[in-house]
C-alpha positions in Angstrom: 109.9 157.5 99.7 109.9 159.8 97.5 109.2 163.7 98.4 105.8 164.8 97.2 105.3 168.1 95.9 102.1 169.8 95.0 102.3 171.3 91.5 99.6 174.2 92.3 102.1 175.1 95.1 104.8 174.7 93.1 106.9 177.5 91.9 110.4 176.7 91.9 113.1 179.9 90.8 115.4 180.0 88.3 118.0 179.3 91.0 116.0 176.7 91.8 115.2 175.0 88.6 118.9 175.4 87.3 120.4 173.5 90.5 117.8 170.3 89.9 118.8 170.7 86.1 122.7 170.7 87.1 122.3 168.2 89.8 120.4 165.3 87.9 123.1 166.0 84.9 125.4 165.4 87.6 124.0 162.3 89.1 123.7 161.0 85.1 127.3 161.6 84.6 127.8 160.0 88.0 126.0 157.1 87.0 128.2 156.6 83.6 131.1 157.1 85.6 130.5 154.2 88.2 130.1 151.9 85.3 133.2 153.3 84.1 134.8 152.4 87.4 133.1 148.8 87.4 134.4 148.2 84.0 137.9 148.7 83.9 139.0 150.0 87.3 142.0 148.0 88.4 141.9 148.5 92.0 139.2 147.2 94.3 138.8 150.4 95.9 137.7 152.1 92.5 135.4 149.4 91.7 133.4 149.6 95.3 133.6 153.2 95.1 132.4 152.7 91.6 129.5 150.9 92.7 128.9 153.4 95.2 128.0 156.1 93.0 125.6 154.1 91.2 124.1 153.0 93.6 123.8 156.5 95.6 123.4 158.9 92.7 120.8 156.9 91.8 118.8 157.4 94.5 119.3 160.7 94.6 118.1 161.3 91.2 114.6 158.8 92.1 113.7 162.0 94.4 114.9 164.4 91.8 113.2 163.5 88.9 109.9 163.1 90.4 109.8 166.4 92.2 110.7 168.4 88.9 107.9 166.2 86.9 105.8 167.7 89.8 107.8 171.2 89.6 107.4 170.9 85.8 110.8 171.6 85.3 112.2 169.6 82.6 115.4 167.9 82.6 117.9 166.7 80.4 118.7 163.1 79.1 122.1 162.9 79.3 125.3 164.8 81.1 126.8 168.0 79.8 129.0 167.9 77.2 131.8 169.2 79.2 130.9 165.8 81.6 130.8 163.7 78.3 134.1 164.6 77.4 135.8 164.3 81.0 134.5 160.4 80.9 135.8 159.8 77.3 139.4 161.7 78.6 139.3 158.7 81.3 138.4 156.1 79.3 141.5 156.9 76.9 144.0 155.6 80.2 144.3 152.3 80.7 145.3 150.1 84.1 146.7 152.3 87.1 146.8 155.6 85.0 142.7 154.7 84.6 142.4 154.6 88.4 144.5 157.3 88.9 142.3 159.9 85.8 139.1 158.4 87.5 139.7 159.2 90.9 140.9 162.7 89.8 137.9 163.3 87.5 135.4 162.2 90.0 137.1 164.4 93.4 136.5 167.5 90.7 133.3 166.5 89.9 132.3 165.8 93.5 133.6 169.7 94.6 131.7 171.1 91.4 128.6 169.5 92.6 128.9 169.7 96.0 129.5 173.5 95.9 126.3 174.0 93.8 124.1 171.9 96.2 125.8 174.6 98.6 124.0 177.5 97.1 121.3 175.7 96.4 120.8 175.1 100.0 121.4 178.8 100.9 120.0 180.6 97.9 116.8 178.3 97.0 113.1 179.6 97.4 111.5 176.6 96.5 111.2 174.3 100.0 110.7 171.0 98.4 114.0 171.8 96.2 116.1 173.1 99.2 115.2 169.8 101.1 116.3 167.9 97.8 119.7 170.1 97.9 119.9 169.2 101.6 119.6 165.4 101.3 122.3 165.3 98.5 125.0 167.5 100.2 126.4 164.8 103.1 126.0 162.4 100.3 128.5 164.2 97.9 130.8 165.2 100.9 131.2 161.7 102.0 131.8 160.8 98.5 134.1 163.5 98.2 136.4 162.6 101.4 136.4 159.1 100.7 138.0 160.5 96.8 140.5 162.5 98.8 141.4 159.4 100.6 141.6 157.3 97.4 144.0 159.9 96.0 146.3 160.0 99.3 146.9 156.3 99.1 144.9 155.8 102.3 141.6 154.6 101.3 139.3 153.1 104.3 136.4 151.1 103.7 134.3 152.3 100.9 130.6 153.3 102.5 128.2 151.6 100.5 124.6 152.8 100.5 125.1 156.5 101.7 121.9 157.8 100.3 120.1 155.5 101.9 121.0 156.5 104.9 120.5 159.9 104.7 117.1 161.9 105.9 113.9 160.3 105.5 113.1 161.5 102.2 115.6 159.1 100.8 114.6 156.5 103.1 113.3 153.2 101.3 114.6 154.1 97.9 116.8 150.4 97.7 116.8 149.3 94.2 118.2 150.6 91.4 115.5 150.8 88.4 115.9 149.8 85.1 114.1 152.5 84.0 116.4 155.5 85.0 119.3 153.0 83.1 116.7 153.1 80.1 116.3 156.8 80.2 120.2 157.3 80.4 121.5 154.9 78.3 123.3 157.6 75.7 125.6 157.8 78.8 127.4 154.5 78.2 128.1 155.1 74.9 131.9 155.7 75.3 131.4 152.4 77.5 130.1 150.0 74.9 132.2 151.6 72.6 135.2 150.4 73.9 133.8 147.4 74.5 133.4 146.6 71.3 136.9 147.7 70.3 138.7 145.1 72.8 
């Protein structure tokens, strides 16, 4: 269910409108990066945690997009090209050392993101976009501490479905839609390019 945000009422700061433009480049690069994972990690860890980020980030970014359509903040179509880069460094390993690069990448991603969702939280004006920030943060964090234990050689059962778990706000949002794949599909351009090169 998606959070419903009346434009007359809303006025969203620059705080507020930078974190939902950070945080849905974030979830894009997220995306991208769970493909990654799917694609060619080696381990079966990497590849559930792969399919984890899809599959959360995802949802996160169904609430996120809608509320700054309604905010009329717009957002970009694809990561940063700092994020870009990171995935194409990855993508240049191959076997183990790609597990390894991945895992790395994504643990300094997750603190990046999760540290601006943390301001967000605490410096935000705009309600609607604090309550976004505040559904996303356990979601990174258990991300992020399943990473950590990925990296420690102690992984546990990767959580599948975290989003949808989270407050009610994210509640019902269970399929992933071809539409946000459409809308990001620059992403996996490193993806297919490598594809086509094996």
């Amino acid at each position: 269910m998606s959070l419903a945000v009346s434009p007359a009422a809303a006025q969203p700061s620059e705080q507020d409108a930078g974190w939902m433009v950070s945080s849905h480049q974030g979830n894009l690069a997220e995306i991208a990066a769970g493909e990654a994972a799917l694609e060619y990690g080696t381990s079966d860890t990497v590849r559930d945690m792969g399919a984890t980020l899809i599959e959360d980030h995802q949802a996160l970014d169904e609430d996120l997009t809608a509320a700054a359509a309604d905010f009329g903040v717009e957002l970009p179509g694809e990561p940063t090209a700092e994020q870009q880069a990171t995935l194409e460094d990855v993508l240049s390993h191959q076997g183990e050392s790609f597990d390894t690069a991945w895992i790395a990448s994504q643990i300094e991603a997750h603190q990046m993101s999760l540290a601006a969702t943390e301001t967000q939280i605490a410096s935000g004006s705009e309600p609607a976009a604090i309550e976004l920030a505040e559904a996303a943060a356990p979601v990174i964090q258990g991300h992020l501490d399943h990473l950590m234990e990925l990296s420690s050689g102690t992984p546990d059962q990767v959580p599948s479905g975290l989003a949808a778990a989270g407050p009610p706000m994210l509640l019902g949002v269970s399929m992933i839609t071809l539409g946000l794949f459409a809308g990001a599909g620059s992403l996996m351009f490193f993806i297919r390019r490598r594809r086509h090169e094996a």
